[in-house]
C-alpha positions in Angstrom: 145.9 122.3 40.8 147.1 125.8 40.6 147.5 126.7 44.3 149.5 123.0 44.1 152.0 124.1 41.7 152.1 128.2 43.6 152.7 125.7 46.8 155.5 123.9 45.2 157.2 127.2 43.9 157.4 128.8 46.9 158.7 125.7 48.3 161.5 125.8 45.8 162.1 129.5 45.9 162.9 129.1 49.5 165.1 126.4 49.1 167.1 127.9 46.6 167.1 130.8 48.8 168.5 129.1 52.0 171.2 127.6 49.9 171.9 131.0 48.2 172.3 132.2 51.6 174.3 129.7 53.1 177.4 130.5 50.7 179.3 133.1 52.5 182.7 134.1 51.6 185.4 134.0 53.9 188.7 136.4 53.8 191.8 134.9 55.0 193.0 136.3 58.6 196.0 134.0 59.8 197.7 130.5 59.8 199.3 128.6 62.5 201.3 125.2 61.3 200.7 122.1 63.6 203.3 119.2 62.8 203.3 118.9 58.6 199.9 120.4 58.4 198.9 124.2 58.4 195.2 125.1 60.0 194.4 128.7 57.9 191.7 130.7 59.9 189.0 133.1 58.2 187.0 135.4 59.0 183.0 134.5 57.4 181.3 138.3 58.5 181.6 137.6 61.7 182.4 134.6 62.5 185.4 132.4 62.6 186.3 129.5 60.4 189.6 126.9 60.0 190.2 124.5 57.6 193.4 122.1 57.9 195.9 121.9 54.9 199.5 120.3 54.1 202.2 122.4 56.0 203.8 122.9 52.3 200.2 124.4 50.5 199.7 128.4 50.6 196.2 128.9 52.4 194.1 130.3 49.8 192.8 134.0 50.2 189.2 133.1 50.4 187.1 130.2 50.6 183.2 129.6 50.4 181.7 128.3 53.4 
């Protein structure tokens, strides 16, 4: 019973670990409007990411990816 529950511990320690890991945060680089909607690049350590807003909305300095 007690290597069970150790089991299931450091099944959820790794879990929560993976998720911890898996929010990055992402600075804002640049936008680009495309009709009435604005695409806002970031930059996630590395790595590019876009999201899509309305052409009027300011793209916010970070985001969580």
């Amino acid at each position: 019973m007690r290597h069970l529950v150790a089991v299931v511990a450091l099944i959820a320690a790794f879990i929560l670990a993976g998720q911890a890991m898996a929010d990055v945060i992402c600075l804002f680089r640049s936008e680009q409007i495309s009709g009435t909607k604005k695409i806002c690049y970031y930059d996630c350590g590395g790595s590019m990411y876009a999201i899509t807003i309305d052409g009027l909305q300011l793209c916010p300095l970070s985001i969580r990816a």
